[in-house]
C-alpha positions in Angstrom: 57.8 17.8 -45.4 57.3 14.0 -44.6 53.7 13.4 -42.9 52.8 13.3 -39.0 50.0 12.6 -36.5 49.4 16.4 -36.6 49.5 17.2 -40.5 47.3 14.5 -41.2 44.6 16.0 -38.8 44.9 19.1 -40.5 44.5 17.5 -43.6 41.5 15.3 -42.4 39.9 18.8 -40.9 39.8 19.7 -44.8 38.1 16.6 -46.0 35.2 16.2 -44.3 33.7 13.3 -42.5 33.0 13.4 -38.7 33.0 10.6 -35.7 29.4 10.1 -34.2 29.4 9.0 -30.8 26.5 6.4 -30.0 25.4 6.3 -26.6 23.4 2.9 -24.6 19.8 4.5 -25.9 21.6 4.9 -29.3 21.3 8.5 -29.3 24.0 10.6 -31.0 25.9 13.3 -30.9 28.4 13.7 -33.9 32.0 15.9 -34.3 33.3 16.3 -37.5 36.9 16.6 -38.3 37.3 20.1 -38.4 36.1 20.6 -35.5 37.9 17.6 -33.4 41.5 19.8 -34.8 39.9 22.6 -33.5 39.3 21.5 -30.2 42.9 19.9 -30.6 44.5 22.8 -31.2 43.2 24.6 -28.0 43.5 21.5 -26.1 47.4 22.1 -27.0 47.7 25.6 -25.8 46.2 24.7 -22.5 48.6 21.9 -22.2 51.4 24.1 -23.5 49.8 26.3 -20.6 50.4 23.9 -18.2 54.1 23.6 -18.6 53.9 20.6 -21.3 56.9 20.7 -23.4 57.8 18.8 -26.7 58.7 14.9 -25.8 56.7 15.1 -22.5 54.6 12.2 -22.3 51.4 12.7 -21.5 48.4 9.8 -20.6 45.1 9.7 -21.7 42.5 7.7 -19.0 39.5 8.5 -20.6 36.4 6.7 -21.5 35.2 7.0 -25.3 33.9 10.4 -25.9 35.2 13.6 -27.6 37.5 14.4 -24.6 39.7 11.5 -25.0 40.6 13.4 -28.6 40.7 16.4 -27.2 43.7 15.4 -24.9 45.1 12.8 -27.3 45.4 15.2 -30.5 46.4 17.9 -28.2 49.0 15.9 -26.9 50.2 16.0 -30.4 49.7 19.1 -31.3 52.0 20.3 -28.7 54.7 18.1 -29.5 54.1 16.0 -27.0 53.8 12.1 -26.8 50.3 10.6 -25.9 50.1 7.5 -24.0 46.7 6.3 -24.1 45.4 4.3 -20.9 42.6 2.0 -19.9 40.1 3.5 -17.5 39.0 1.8 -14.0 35.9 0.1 -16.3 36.0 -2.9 -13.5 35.4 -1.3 -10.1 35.7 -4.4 -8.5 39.3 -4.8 -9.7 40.1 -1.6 -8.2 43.0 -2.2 -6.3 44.8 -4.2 -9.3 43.7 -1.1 -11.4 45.9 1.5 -9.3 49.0 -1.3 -9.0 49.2 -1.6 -12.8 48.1 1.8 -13.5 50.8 3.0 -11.9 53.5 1.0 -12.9 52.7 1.9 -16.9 52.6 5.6 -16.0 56.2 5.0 -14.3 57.4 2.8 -17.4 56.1 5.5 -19.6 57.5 8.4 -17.4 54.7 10.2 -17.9 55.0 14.1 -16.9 51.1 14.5 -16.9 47.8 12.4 -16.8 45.2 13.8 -18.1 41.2 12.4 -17.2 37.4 12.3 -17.6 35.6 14.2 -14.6 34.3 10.6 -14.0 37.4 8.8 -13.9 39.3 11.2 -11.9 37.5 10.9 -8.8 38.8 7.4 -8.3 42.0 8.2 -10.0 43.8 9.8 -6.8 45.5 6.1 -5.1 46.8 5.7 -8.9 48.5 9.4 -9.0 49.7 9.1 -5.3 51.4 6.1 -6.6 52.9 7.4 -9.7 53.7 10.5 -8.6 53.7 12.2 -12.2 55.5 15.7 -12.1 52.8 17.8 -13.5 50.2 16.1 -11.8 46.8 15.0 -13.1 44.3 17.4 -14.5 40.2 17.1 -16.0 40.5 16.7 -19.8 37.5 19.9 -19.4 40.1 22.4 -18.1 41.6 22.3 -21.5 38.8 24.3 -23.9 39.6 27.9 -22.8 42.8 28.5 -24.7 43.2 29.8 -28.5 44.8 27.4 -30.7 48.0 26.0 -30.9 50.6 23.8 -33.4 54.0 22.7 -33.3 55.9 21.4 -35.8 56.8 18.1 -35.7 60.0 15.7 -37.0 58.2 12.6 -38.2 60.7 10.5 -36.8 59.9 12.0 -33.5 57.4 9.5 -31.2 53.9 9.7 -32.4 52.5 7.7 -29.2 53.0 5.1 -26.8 50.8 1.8 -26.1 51.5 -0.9 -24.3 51.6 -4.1 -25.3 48.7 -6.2 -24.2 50.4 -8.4 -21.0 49.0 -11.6 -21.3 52.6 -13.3 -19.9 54.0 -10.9 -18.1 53.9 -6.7 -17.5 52.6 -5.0 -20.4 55.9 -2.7 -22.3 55.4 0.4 -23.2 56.1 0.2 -27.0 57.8 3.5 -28.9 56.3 4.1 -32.3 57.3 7.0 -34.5 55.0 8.9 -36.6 56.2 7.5 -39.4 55.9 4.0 -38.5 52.3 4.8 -37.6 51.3 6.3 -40.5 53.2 3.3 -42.9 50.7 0.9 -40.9 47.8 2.7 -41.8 48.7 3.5 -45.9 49.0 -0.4 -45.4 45.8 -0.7 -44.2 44.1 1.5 -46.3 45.8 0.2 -49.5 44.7 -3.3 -48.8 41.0 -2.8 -48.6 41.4 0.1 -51.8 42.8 -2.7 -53.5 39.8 -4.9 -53.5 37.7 -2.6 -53.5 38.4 0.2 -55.6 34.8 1.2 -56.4 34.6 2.7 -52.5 35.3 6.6 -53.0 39.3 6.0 -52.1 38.6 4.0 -49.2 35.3 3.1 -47.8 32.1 5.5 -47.1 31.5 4.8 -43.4 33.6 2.6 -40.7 32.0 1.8 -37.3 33.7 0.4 -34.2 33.2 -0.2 -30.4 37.5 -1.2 -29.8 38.5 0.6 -26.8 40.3 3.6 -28.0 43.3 2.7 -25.6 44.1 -0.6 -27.3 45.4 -0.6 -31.0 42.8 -1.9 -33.0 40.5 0.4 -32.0 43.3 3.5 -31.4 44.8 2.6 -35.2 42.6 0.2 -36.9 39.7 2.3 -35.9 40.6 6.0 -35.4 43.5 7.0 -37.1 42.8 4.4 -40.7 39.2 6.0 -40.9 40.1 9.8 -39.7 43.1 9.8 -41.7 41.4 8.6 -45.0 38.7 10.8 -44.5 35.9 8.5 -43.6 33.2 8.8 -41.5 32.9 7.1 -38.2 30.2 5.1 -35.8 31.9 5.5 -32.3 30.3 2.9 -29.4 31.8 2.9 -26.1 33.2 -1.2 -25.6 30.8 -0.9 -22.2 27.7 -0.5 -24.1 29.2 -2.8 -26.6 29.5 -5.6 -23.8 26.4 -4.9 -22.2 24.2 -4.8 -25.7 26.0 -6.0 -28.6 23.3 -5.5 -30.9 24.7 -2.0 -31.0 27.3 -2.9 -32.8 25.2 -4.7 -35.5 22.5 -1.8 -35.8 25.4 1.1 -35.6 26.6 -0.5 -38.7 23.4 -1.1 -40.5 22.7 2.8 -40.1 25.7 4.0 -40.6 26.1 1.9 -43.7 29.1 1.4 -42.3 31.7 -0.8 -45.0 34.6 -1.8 -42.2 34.2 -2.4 -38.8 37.2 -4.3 -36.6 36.8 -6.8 -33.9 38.3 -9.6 -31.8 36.8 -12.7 -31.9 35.6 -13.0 -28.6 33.3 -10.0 -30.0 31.6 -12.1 -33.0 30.9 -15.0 -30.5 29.3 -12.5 -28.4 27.1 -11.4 -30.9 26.1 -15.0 -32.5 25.3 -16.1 -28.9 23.3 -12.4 -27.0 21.7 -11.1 -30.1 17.8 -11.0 -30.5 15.5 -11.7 -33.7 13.7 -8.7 -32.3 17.1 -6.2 -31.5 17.5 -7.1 -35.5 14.6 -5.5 -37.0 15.4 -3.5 -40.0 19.0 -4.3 -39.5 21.0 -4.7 -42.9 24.6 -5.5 -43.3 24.8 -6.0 -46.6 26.8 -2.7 -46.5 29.7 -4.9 -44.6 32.7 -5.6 -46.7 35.8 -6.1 -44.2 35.0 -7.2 -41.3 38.4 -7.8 -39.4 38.8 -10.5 -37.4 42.0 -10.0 -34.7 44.0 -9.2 -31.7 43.5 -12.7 -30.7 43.4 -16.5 -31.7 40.8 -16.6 -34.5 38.5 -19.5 -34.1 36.5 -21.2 -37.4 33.4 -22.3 -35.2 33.3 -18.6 -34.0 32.9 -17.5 -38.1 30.9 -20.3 -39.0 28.0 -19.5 -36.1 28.4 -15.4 -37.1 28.0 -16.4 -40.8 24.9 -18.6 -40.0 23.2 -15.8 -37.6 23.5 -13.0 -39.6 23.3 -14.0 -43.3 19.8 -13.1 -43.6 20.3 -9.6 -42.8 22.6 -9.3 -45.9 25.9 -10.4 -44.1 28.3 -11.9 -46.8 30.2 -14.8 -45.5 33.3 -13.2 -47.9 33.3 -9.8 -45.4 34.9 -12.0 -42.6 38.6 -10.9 -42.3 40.8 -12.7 -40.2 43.7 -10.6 -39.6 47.0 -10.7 -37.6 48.8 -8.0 -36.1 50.1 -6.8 -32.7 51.0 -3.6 -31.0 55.1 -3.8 -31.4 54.2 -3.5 -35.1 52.0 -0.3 -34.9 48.9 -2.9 -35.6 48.3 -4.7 -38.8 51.2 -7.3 -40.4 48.6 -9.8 -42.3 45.1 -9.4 -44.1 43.7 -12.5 -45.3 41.7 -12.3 -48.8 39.0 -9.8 -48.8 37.0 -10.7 -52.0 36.9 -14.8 -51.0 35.4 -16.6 -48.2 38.0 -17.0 -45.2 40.6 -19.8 -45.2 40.7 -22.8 -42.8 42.8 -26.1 -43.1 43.1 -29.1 -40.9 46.3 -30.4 -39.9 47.2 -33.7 -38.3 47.3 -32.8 -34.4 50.2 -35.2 -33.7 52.0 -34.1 -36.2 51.7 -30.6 -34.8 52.4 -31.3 -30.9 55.1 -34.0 -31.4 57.0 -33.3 -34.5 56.6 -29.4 -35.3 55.2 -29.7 -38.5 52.1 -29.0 -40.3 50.7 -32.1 -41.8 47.3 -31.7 -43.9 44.8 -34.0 -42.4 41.0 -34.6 -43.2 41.1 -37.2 -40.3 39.0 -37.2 -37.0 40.7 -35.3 -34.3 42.7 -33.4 -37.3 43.5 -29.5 -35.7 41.4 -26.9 -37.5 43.5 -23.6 -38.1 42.3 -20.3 -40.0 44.7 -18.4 -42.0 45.4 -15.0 -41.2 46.7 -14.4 -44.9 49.7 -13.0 -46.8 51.9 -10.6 -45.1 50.7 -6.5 -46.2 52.7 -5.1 -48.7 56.2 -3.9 -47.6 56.0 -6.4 -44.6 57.8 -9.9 -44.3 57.2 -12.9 -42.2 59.7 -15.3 -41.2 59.6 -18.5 -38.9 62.7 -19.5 -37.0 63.5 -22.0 -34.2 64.7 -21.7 -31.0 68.2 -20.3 -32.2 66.9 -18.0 -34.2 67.7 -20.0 -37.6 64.8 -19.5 -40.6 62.5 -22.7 -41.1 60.6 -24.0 -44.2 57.5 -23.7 -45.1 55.2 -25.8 -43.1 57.6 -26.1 -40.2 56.6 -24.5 -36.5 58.5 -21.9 -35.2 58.3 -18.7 -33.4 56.7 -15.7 -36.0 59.1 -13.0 -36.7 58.0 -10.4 -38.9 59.7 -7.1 -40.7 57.8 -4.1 -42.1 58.0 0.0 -42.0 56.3 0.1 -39.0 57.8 -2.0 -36.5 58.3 -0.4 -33.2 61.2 1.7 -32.8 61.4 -0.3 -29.2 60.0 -0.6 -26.0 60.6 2.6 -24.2 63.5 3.0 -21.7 63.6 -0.5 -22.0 67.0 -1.8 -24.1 67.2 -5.1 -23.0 63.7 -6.1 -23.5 65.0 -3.9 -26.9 67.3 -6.1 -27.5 65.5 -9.6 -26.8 62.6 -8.7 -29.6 64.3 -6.9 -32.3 67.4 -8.8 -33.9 68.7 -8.0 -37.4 65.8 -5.9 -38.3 63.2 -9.0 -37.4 60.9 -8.7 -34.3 60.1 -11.9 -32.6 56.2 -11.8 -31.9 56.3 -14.6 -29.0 53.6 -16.2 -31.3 54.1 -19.7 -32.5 52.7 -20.4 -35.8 53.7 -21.8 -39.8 53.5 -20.5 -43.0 51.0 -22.7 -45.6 50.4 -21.8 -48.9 52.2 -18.5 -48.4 49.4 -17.8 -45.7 50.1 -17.2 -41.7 48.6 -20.1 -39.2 48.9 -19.2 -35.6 49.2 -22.1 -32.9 49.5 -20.3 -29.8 52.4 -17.6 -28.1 55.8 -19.4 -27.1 55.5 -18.3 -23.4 51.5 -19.9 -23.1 52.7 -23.4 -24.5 52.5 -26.4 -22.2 55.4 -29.0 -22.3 54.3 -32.1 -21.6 57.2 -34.9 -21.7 58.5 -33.2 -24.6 55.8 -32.6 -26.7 54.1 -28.5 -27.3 50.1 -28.4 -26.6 48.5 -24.9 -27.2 46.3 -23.6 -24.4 43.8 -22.4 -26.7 43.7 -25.6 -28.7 42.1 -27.3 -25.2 40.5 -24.2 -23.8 38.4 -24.0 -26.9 37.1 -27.6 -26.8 35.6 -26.6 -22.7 33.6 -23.8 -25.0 30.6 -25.6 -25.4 30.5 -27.9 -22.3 27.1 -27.8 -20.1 27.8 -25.2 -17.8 31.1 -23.6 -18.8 31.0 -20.0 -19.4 32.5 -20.0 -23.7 35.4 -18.1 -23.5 35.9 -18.2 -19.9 39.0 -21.0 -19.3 42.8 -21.0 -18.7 44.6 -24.2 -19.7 48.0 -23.8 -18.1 51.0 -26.0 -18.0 52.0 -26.0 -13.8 54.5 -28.4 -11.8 52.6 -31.8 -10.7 52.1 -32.0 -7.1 55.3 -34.6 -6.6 57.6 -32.5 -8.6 58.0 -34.9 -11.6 57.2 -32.5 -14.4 54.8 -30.1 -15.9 51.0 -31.2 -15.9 47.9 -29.8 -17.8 46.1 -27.6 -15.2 42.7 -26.4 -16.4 40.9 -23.0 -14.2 37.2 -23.2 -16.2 34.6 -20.5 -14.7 31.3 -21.8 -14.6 28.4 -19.9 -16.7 26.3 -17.2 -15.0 23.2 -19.7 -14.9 24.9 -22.9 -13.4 24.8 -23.5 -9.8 27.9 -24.4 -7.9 26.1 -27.6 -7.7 27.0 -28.4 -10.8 31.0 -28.6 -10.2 31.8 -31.8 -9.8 29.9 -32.4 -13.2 32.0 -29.7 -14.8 35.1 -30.7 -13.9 34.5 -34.5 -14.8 33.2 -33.3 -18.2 36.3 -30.5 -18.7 38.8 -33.4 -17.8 37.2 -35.9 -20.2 37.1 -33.5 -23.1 40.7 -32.1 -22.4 42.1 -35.7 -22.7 39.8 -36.2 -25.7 41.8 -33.1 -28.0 45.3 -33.5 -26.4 45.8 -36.7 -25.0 46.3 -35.1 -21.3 45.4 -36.0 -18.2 44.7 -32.3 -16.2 46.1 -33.3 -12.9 44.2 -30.1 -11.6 40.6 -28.5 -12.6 39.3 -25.7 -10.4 35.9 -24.5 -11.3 35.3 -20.7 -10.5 32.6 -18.1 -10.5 31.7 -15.6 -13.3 34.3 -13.1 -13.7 37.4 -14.7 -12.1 40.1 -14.9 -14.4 42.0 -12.0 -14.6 42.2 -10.0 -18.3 43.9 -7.8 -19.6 43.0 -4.6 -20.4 42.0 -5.5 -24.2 40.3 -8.7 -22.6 42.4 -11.6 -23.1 42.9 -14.0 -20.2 46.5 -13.9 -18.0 46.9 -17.6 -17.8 50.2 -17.0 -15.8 48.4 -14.4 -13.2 45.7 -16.7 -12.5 47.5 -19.6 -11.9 50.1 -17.3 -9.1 46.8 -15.9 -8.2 45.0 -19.6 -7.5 48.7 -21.0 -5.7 49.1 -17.8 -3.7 45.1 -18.7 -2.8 44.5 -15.1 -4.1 42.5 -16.4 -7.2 38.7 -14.7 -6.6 36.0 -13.3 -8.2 35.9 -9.2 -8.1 34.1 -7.5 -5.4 30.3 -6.4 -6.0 30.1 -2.6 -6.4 27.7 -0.7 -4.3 27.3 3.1 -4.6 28.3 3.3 -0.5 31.5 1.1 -1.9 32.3 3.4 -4.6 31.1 6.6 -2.3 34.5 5.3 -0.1 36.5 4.9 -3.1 36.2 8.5 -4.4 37.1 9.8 -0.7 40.1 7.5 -0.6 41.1 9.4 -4.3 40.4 12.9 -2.6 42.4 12.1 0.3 45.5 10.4 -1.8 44.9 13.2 -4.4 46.0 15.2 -1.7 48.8 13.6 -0.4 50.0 13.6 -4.1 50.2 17.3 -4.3 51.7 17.9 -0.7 
């Protein structure tokens, strides 16, 4: 019998290892294998209890702990489809939680949510919305049953995520079991590969990814359960409050992989102390995966330059590409050579399509993302959909064993991405040396008489402007005020310690650098407080919502939350809880 989600537990059960969960004091508390299928398998016949049938879908909102496994492997287990959700981490977003919340649960037709006691209590306006059949229920209810197993076709759904929604919605995509478990033997095979001394695989893996996103549901979970390794688990909370956690999790853990975006190694060059590193060693570090968003070489420079004296090796960085249509991983760069980044001329780039290698001030600085995995191909087309040559810019289309079987219930947005076996990413990139460079997603470009500028290209430069908060700015491509065309608009949040004094001086300094990388004039910059760009539930910025957001007037910083705030929010989830079930 081919593999699935369920017989691979039951094999991981038999090989030991175990997930420790690391709380904010760094205490921890540690499940092993076995004993997460065990507490699957009951999870399972509750669910089964409940009236969950094979196919039902059934969501996840749980924060990271040993209950979002219990209803995600249970899901499984009883034949079931998981659908793993974010949980209401920003309560001052609340209201724009329950909207979207809602409207994945309906895309997903989810039969029954399943939560945390925590995140239930403000869970009820999302339900009310939704209206899912069986309801919700507390992921707790779930331990008093005996065991449970169905067998499972592995072309059957495995689970459903949802693509991350930077442009528009986010789609629910459909993903097999088998096209899950191709992405993670690809995984696994390209670290083995280099480094074949590792027992298999690697010893220890460590991650703080949310486990509702896919690096940290596949690329964290499922690639270290599934080979048997162990497991450093850190809520992304903690992570964002004290990233040091990260750092020392992997130092005692020994851990040898450990995934993150890039956002995440900025973070850490920028908040950690001398003093949060004593005793930390990461010699023990040999892939650290850089992805899930544009991969910046100042970011791996400064991480190289902090850390290297606690036995970081500037060869572990990893750039990677991947995205959730294709389960999660398409390209690995080299793992056994310091990572890759060429310069290209930037007029070449914005006016001609090409990639022109250029040593010459103002010359664009790219990182490769590497080869295509084994099994996987990459192809760059135009417009039309015709193939390109090397070096040309195009949109990224890319084949492999674990492309998404399509987003679900959805056959034209079907139909639009996946064309003669190829799905079309939405990113915009070439291929050099063999080697995938990104320059930005089709749908983020801004035309400016006739010529492409990438957001992040300009948004990058604002990074280390007196006064900008690095990472914090949406360059966007809006109608000019008189109607003649599209003009470079730039939303930049100030940093938590500038004062709103200080705007005027921001804004001349943002437009001044914007014109100094692309050759724009911004006919717009808006300077806004911490926190006021809307993300998406992985963390990257919706330029498109926040510029309807600023012309709607809507555009605003999230509400502060006081316990009397959040006291009226739980009785406004009783109360619509209620309604739900009448």
């Amino acid at each position: 019998m081919t593999a699935t989600l369920a017989s691979r537990l039951e094999e991981a059960a038999g090989l030991g290892g175990a997930i420790t969960f690391v709380d904010a004091r760094e205490r921890e508390t540690k499940l092993s294998h076995a004993e997460l299928a065990e507490r699957a398998r009951r999870a399972a016949a509750g669910l089964a209890a409940r009236g969950v049938e094979p196919g039902d879908r059934v969501a996840i909102v749980a924060a990271t702990s040993p209950e979002f496994f219990d209803g995600f492997f249970g899901a499984v287990l009883a034949g079931a489809v998981p659908v793993p959700l974010y949980p209401p981490v920003r309560l001052g977003r609340l209201d724009e939680y329950h909207e979207r919340t809602a409207a994945m649960l309906d895309a997903a037709r989810v039969r029954l949510v399943l939560a945390d006691s925590r995140t239930q209590r403000v869970l009820g306006r999302t339900i009310e919305r939704a209206r899912p059949e069986l309801g919700c229920e507390g992921l707790a209810s779930l331990r008093a049953f005996r065991g449970l197993a169905r067998e499972l076709d592995p072309d059957a759904l495995g689970f459903i995520q949802f693509s991350s929604g930077t442009t528009q919605a986010p789609k629910p995509v459909a993903l097999t079991h088998r096209q899950i478990l191709a992405n993670v033997a690809a995984i696994g095979d390209a670290v083995r590969t280099v480094h074949p001394e590792v027992d298999g695989f690697v010893h220890s893996a460590a991650s703080w990814l949310p486990l509702y996103h896919d690096m940290g549901l596949v690329g964290g979970i499922f690639t270290s359960l599934f080979h048997g390794c162990d497991l450093a688990l850190i809520p992304p909370e903690h992570f964002i409050a004290r990233p040091a956690l990260w750092l020392r999790a992997i130092s005692r853990h020994r851990a040898t992989i450990s995934p993150a975006p890039n956002f995440a190694y900025a973070l850490c060059a920028e908040r950690v102390r001398d003093d949060e590193l004593e005793g930390v060693d990461l010699s023990s570090w040999r892939v650290a995966m850089n992805g899930a968003e544009p991969v910046t070489p100042a970011v791996l420079d400064r991480f190289v330059e902090r850390f290297a004296a606690y036995g970081l090796r500037e060869e572990a960085l990893t750039p990677v590409y991947g995205l959730a249509e294709a389960t999660l991983a398409v390209t690995f760069s080299a793992l056994d050579r310091r990572f890759a980044v060429h310069r290209f001329d930037a007029r070449a780039l914005q006016r001609d399509g090409r990639a022109v290698a250029s040593e010459a001030a103002g010359a664009t600085s790219i990182v490769s993302l590497g080869p295509p995995l084994p099994g996987f191909a990459i192809e760059i087309a135009d417009e039309r959909g015709r193939a390109l040559s090397a070096g040309e810019v195009g949109r990224v289309r890319v084949r492999g064993p674990s492309i998404m079987e399509g987003y679900d219930g959805r056959p034209e947005a079907t139909a639009a991405a996946l064309r003669d076996g190829w799905l079309d990413t939405g990113d915009v990139g070439f291929l050099w040396n063999g080697e995938l460079h990104l320059h930005g997603r089709a749908k983020d470009l801004i035309v400016v008489r006739g010529r492409n500028h990438a957001p992040q290209d300009i948004e990058r430069a604002l990074d280390d402007l007196p006064g900008v908060r690095a990472g914090c700015s949406a360059a966007v491509g809006a109608l000019a005020d008189d109607g003649s065309g599209e003009e470079l608009w730039l939303l930049v949040e100030r940093a938590h310690d500038a004062s709103p004094d200080r705007d005027a001086e921001i804004e001349i300094a943002a437009r001044r650098r914007a014109l100094e990388v692309s050759g724009l004039v911004a006919g717009r910059v808006v300077v806004l407080a911490p926190g006021t760009l809307p993300r998406t539930s992985s963390g990257k910025i919706r330029r498109a919502e926040a510029l309807r957001l600023y012309r709607g007037g809507e555009l605003a910083p999230p509400g502060k939350v006081s316990l009397p705030r959040l006291a009226l929010e739980m009785a406004r989830s009783l109360r619509a809880f209620a309604r739900a079930r009448a």
